[in-house]
MARNUSE-744470 format. One line per 3 residues: number of its first residue (from 1); for each residue x, y, z of C-alpha. Coordinates in nm, 3 decimals, always signed. Last residue first. Layout:
<selums>
NUM	X:Y:Z | ... $
</selums>
This chain:
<selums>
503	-2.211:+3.462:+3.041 | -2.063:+3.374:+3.373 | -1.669:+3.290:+3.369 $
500	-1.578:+2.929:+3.506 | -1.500:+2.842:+3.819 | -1.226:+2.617:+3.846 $
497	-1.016:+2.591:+4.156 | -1.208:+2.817:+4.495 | -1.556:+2.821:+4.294 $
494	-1.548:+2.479:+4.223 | -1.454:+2.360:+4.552 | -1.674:+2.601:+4.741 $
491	-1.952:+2.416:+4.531 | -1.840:+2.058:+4.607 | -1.850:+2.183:+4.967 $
488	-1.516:+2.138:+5.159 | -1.359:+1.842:+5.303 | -1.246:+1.812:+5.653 $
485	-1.596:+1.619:+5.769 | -1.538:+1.374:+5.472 | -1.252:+1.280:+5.649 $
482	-1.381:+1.209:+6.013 | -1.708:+0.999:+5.860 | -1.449:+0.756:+5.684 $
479	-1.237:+0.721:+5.984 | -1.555:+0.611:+6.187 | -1.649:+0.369:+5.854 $
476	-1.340:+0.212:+5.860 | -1.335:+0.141:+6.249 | -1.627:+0.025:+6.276 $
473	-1.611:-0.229:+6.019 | -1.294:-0.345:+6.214 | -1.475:-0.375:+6.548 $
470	-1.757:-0.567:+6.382 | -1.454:-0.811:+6.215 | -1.309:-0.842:+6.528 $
467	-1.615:-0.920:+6.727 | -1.666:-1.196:+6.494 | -1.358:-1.389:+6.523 $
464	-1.167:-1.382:+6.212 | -1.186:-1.711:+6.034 | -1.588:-1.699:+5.919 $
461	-1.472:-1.495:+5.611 | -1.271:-1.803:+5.419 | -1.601:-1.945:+5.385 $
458	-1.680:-1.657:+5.136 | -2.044:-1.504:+5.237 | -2.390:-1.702:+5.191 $
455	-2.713:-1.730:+4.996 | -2.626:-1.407:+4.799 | -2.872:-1.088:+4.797 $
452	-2.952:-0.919:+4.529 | -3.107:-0.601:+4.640 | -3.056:-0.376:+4.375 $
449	-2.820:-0.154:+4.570 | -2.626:-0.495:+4.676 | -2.565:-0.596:+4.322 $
446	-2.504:-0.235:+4.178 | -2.243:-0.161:+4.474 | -2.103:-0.516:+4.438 $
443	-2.059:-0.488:+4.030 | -1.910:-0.147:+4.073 | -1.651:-0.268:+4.320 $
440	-1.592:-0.584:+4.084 | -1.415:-0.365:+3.797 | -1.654:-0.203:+3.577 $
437	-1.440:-0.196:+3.241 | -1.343:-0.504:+3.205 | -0.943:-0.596:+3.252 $
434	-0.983:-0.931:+3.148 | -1.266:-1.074:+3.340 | -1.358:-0.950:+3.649 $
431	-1.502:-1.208:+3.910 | -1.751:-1.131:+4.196 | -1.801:-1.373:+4.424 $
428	-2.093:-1.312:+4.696 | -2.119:-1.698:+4.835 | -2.369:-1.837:+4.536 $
425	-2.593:-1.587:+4.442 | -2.299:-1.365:+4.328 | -2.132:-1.672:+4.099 $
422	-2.505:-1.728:+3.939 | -2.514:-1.362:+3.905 | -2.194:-1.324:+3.733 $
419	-2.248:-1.634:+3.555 | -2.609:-1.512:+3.414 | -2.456:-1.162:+3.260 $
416	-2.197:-1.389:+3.058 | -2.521:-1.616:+2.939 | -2.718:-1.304:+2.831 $
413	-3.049:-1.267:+3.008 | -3.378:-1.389:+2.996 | -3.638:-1.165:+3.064 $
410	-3.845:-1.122:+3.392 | -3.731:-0.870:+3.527 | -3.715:-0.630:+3.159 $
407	-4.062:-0.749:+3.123 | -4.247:-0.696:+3.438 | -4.054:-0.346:+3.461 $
404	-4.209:-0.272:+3.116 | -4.543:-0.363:+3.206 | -4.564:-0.168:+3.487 $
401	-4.536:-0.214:+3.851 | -4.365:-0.470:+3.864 | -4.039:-0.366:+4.019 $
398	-3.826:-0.618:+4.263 | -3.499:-0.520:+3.980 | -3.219:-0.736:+3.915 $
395	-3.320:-0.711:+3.528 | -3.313:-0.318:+3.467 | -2.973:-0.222:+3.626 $
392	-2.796:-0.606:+3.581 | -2.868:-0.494:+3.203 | -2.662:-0.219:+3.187 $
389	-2.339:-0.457:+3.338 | -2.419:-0.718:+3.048 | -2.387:-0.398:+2.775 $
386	-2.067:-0.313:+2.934 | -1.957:-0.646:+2.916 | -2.068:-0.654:+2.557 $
383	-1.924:-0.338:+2.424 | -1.533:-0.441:+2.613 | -1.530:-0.763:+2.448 $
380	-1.671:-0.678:+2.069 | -1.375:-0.403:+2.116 | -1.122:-0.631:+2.247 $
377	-1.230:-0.863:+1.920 | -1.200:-0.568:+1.682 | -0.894:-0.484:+1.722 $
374	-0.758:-0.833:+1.754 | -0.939:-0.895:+1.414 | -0.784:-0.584:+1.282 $
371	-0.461:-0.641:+1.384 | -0.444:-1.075:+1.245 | -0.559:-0.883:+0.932 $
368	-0.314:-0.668:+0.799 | -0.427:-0.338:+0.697 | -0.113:-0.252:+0.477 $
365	+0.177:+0.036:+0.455 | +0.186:+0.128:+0.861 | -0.131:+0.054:+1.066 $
362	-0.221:+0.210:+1.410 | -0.285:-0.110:+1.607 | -0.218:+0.079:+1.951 $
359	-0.310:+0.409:+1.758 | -0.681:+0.279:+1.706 | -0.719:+0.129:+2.062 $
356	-0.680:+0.392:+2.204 | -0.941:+0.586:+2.005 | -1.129:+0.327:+2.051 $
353	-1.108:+0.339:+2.444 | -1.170:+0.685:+2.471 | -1.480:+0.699:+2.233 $
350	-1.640:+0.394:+2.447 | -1.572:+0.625:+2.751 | -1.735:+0.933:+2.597 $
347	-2.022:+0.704:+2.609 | -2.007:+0.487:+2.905 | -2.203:+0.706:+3.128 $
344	-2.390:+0.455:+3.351 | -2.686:+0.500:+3.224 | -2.635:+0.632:+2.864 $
341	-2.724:+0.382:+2.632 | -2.540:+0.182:+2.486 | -2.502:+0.312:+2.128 $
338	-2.303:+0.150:+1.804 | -1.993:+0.240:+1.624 | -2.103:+0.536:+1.434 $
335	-2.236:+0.650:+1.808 | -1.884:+0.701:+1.876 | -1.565:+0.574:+1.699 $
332	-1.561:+0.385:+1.330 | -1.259:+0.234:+1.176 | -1.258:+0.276:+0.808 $
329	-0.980:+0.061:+0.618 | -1.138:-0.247:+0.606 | -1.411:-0.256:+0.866 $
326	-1.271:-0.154:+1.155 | -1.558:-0.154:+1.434 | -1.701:-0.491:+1.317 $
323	-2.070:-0.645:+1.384 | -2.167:-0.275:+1.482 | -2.256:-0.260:+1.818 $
320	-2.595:-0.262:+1.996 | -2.872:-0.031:+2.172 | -3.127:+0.092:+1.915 $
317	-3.175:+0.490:+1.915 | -3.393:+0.766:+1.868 | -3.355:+1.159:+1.998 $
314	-3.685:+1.365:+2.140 | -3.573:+1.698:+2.194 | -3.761:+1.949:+2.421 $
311	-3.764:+2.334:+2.410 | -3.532:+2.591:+2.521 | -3.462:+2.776:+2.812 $
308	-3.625:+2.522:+3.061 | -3.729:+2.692:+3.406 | -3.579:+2.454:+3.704 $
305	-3.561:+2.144:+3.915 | -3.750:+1.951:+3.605 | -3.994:+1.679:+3.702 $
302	-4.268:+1.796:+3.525 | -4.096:+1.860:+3.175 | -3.995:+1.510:+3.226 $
299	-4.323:+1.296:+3.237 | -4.473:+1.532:+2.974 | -4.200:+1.418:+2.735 $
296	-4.256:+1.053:+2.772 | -4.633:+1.089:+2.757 | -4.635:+1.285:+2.423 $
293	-4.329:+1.014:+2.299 | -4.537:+0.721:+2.356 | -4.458:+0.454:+2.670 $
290	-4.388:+0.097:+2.659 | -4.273:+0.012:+2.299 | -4.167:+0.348:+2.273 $
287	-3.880:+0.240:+2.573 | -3.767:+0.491:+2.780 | -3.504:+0.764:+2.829 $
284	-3.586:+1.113:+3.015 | -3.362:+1.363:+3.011 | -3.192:+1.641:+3.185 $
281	-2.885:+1.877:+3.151 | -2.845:+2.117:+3.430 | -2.723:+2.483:+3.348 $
278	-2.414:+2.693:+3.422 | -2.198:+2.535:+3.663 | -2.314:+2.154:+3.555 $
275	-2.539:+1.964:+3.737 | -2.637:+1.640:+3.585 | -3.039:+1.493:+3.632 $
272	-3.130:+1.182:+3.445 | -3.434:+0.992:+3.350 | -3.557:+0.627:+3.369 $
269	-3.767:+0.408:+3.151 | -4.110:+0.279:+3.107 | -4.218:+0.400:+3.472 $
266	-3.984:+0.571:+3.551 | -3.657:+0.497:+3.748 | -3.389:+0.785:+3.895 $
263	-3.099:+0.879:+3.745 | -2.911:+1.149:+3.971 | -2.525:+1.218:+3.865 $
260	-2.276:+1.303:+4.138 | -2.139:+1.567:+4.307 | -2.451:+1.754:+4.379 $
257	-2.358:+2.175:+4.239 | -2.693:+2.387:+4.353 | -2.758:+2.658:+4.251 $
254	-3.110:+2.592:+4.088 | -2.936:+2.562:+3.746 | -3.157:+2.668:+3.451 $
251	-3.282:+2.362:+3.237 | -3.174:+2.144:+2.967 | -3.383:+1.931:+2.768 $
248	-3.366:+1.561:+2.645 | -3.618:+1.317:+2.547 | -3.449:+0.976:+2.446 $
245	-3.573:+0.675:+2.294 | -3.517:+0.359:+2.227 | -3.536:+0.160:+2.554 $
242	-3.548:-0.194:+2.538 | -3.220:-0.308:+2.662 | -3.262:-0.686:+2.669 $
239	-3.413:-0.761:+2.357 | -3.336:-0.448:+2.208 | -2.930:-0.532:+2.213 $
236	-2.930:-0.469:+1.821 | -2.603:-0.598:+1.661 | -2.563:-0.367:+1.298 $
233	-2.362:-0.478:+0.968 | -2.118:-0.388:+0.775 | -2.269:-0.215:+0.487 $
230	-1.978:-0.102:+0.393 | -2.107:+0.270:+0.256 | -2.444:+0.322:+0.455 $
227	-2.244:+0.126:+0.758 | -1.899:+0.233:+0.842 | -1.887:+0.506:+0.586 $
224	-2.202:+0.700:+0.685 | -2.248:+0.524:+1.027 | -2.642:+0.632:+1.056 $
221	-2.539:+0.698:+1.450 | -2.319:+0.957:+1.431 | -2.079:+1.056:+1.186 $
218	-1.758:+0.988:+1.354 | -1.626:+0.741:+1.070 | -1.239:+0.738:+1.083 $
215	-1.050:+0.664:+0.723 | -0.742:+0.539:+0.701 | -0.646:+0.610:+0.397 $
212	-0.763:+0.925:+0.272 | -0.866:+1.104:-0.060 | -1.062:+1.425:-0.068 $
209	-1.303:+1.515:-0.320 | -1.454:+1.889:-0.357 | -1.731:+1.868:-0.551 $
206	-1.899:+2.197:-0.366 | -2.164:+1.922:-0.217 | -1.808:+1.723:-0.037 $
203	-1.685:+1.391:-0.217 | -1.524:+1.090:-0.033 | -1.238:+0.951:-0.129 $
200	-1.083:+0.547:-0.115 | -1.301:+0.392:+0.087 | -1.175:+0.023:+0.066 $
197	-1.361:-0.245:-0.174 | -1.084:-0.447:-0.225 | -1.087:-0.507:-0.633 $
194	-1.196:-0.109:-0.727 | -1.140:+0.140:-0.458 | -1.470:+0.292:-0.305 $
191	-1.575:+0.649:-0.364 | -1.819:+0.800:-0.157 | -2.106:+1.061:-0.244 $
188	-2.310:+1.361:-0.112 | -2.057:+1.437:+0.290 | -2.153:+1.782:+0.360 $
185	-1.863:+2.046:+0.417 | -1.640:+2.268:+0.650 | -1.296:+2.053:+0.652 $
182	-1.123:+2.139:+0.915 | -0.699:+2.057:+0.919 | -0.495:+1.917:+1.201 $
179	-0.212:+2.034:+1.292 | -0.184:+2.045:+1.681 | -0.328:+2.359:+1.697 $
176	-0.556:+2.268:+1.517 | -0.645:+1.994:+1.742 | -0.636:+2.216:+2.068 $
173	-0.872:+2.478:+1.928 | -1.064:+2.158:+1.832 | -1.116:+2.023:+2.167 $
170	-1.232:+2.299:+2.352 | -1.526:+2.263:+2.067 | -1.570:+1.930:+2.154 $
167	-1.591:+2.030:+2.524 | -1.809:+2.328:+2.474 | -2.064:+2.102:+2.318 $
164	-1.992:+1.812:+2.576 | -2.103:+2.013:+2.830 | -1.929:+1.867:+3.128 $
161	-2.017:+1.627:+3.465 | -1.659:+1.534:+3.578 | -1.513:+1.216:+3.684 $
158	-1.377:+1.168:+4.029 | -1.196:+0.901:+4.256 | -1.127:+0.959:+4.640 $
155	-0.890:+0.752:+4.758 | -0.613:+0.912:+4.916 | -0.837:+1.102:+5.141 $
152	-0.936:+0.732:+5.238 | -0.627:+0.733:+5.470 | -0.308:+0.562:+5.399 $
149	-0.176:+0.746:+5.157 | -0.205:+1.084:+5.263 | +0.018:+1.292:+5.110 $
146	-0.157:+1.178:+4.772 | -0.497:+1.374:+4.854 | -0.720:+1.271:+4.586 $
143	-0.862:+1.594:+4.481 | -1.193:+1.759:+4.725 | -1.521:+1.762:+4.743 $
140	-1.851:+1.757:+4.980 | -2.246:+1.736:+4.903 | -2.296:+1.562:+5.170 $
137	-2.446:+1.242:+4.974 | -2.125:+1.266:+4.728 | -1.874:+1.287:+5.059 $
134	-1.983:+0.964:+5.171 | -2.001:+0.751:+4.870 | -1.650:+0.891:+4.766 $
131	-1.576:+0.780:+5.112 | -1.715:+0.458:+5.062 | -1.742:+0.249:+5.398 $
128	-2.062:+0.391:+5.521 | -2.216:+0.359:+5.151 | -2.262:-0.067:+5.258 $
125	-2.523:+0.045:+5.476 | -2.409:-0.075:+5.859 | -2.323:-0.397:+5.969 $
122	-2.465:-0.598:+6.249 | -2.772:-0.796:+6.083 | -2.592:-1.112:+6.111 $
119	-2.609:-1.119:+5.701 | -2.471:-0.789:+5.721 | -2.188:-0.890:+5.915 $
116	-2.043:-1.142:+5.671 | -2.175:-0.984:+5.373 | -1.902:-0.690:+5.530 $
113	-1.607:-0.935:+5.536 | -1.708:-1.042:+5.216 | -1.705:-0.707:+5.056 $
110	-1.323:-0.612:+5.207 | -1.205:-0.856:+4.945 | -1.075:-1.167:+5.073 $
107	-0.662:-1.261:+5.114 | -0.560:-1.085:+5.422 | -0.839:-0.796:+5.470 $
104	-0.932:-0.579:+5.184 | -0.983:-0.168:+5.302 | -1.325:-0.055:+5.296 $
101	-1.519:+0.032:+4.940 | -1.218:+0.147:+4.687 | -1.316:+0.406:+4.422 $
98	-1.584:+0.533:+4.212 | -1.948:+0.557:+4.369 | -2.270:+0.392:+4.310 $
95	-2.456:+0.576:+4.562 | -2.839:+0.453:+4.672 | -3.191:+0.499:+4.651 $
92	-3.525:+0.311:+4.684 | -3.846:+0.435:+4.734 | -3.997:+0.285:+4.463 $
89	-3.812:-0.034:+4.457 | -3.481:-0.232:+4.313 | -3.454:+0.128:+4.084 $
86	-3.641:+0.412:+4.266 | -3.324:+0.626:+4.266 | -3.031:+0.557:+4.164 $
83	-2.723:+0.816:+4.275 | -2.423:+0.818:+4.022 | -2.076:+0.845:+4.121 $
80	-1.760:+1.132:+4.236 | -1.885:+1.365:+3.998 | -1.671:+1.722:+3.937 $
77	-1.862:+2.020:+3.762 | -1.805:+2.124:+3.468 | -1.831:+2.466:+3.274 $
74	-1.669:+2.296:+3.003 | -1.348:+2.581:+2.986 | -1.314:+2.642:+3.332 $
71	-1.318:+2.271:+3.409 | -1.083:+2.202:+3.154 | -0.859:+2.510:+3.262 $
68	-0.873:+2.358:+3.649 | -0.782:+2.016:+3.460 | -0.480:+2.108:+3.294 $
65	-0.475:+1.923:+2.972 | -0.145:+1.790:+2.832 | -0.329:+1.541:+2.556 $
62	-0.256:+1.223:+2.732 | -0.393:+1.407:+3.069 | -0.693:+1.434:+2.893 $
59	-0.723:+1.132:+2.755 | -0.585:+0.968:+3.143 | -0.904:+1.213:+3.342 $
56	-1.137:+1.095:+3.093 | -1.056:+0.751:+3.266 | -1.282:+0.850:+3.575 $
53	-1.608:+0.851:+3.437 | -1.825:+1.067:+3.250 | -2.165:+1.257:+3.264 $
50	-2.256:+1.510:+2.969 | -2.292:+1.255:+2.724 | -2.621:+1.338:+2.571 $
47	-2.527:+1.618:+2.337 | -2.624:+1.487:+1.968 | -2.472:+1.717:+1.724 $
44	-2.627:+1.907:+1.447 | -2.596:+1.843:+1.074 | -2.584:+2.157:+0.845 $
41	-2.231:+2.310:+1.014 | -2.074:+1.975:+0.827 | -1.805:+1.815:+0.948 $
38	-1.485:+1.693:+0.791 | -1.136:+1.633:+1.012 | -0.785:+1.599:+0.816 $
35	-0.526:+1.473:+0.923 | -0.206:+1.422:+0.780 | -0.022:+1.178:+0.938 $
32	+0.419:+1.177:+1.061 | +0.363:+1.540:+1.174 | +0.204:+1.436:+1.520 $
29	+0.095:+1.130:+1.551 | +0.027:+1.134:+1.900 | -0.085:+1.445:+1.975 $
26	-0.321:+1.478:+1.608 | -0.462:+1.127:+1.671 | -0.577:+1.249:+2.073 $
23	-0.689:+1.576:+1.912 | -0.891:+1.455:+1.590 | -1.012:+1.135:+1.764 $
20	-1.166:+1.376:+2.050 | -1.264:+1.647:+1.783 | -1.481:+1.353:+1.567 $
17	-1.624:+1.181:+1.883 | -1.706:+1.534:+2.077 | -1.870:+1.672:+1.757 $
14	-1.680:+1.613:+1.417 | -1.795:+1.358:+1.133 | -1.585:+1.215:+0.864 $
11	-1.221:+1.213:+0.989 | -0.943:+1.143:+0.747 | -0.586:+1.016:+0.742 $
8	-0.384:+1.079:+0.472 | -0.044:+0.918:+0.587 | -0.211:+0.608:+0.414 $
5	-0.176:+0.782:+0.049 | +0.193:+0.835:+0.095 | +0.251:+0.483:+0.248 $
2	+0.132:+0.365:-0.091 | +0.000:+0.000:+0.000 $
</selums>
């Protein structure tokens, strides 16, 4: 292959997909790639990851972000978890939180000790031991405080609630700057090379054609080259992720900066709540098989905190994956990959983690197959253990109070969600499987917020005398308390490191 005409790398698509690729590509490359990034003003964006989890903080320390400027620059506010409402029960809440719950004991996880107890009816709620936990439900924040490293100060893991908008756009100063070239233009034709079948131009509505090779497909969810051109191919989850639709609208802040993310269960769905300095972003996802789109929107715009600015979108979507991510030479990141939906914030993720992947198999004069199979295999992995930990949301559920809940609790589930559960019934084992994204700390929190309850604890558990273990559970949870009593507000935080400028 002419290494010339592979050094022409082109992005079809922008928004926080197309400038993330753009940037990350642009830094690591450097001048050794053209790149060039087309978008079209004409097509509009779809903002609904606002919410993210901790690895954001490794792209954008990849790039050389500050985070106080990032903040400043997103209007953001920090998230230390996600608060569930209504979920197991109406009535119902609790704190999945990043980070370490407890400190582990000799060999077992600090989990089993606390099954242990709470089985006797002699420990406390499982968010006592959590300092990100903690500090979320009082509204407290501060950095990991590395001088500390043996106190739960040390632990405290956050993500950041941003405007995606402003953070694509962030983005693309940063790209540019980097090299890369904007194309302003509308995708009307693609040009595939004779004998292989690979994208070898596309053509803009001025006629402009622009060769390429690789080609990155950011163009949303109709997958322009990845799909409408390749035809590759489209998984649909439906079966056990029913929801297909999305109303979203933002509203004016109340003034108030929670440190975490609110979803909270509907009847036919759920709908979400993220604070950022400026606004909060809402919506309301549910399944149209379940609920229409008149109800749907009604149901949100009456459970808004504060005066909408604008009105109501109503976005539609099938959970799944494309049956390949690189498809000869176009690799496809965001939505033009496939969708799960947003509950537990996976979507900037998902772009993260193929961008990586991308420059780990980065090709040099051919495609070679034995890369893009691995390629696509870790990314076939990563979709569908994400898509199993989704489920666990809807299916461990007590609900039936609608037709929807009755379904999604009664359905059968995939066989790799069923061992987890199985191994959780059995004596509370969790088991991570190469490197997946939610390690077993998210898995227990879910689990035990959902009310899943195992049989029995790890044998291994009964060999500390009892009164230790109580005295030990005590202990963690006292020291807990003290440190989330030195931290400051979430919103003194903000205002004291990051605050961005009003208007």
């Amino acid at each position: 292959m002419n290494q010339d005409n592979l050094r022409r790398l082109v992005i079809v698509g922008g928004g926080t997909a197309g400038w993330m690729a753009a940037a990350a590509l642009g830094h690591v490359l450097g001048k050794s790639v053209d790149i060039r990034l087309v978008e079209s003003d004409d097509i509009g964006t779809i903002g609904v990851g606002e919410s993210t989890i901790p690895a954001l903080r490794l792209f954008n320390a990849l790039l050389g972000i500050d985070e106080d400027e990032f903040m400043r620059e997103t209007k953001a506010t920090f998230k230390l978890g996600i608060e569930l409402r209504d979920w197991a029960r109406v009535g119902d809440r609790y704190m999945h939180g990043f980070g370490p719950i407890g400190r582990n004991l000799a060999t077992l996880n600090f989990h089993q000790y606390w099954l242990r107890m709470h089985q006797l009816g002699k420990a406390r709620d499982l968010e006592a031991y959590s300092i990100n936990r903690m500090a979320a439900r009082a509204h407290r924040f501060m950095r990991a405080d590395r001088s500390s490293p043996n106190s739960p100060l040390a632990d405290i893991v956050h993500a950041f609630h941003i405007d995606a908008g402003l953070y694509a756009r962030y983005l693309r100063k940063r790209a540019e700057q980097s090299g890369v070239r904007r194309t302003e233009g509308k995708v009307v034709d693609v040009e595939l090379r004779p004998g292989d079948g690979f994208v070898q131009a596309i053509r803009l509505a001025d006629g402009e054609r622009i060769e390429g090779d690789p080609f990155v497909d950011c163009s949303g969810l109709r997958g322009l080259l990845i799909e409408e051109t390749l035809h590759t191919g489209f998984e649909s989850w439906s079966q056990w992720l029913p929801c297909d639709r999305a109303v979203v609208v933002p509203c004016e802040s109340t003034g108030q900066l929670p440190p975490f993310t609110v979803a909270t269960a509907r009847k036919a769905g759920w709908q979400w709540r993220i604070g950022l300095q400026h606004r909060t972003g809402n919506g309301h996802v549910y399944s149209s098989a379940h609920m229409g789109d008149d109800e749907a929107t009604a149901l949100l715009m009456d459970n808004l905190d504060g005066r909408p600015p604008a009105d109501p979108r109503t976005l539609r979507f099938t959970s799944g994956q494309r049956s390949k991510t690189w498809n000869r030479n176009v690799v496809a990141i965001g939505l033009a990959s496939g969708f799960a939906e947003p509950l537990e914030s996976t979507s900037i993720h998902l772009i993260q983690a193929t961008i990586a992947r991308l420059i780990a198999f980065f090709p040099d004069h051919e495609f070679r197959a034995t890369d893009v199979d691995e390629f696509n295999r870790q990314c076939r992995f990563e979709n569908e253990r994400i898509r199993d930990f989704l489920i666990l949301h809807y299916h461990s559920t007590e609900r039936d109070d609608s037709s929807f809940w009755n379904h999604v609790r009664t359905m059968q589930v995939p066989d790799t969600l069923q061992a987890k559960l199985d191994l959780w019934r059995s004596a509370g084992r969790i088991v991570r499987t190469d490197n997946e994204l939610f390690a077993e700390v998210g898995w227990l929190q879910v689990l035990v917020g959902h009310r899943v309850e195992p049989r029995a604890h790890h044998p291994v558990a009964d060999a500390l005398d009892e009164a230790d273990v109580a005295g030990y559970l005590a202990d963690v949870a006292s020291v807990v308390a003290n440190c989330v009593e030195q931290m400051p507000s979430h919103a003194r935080y903000v205002a004291a490191h990051c605050a961005a400028p009003r208007g």
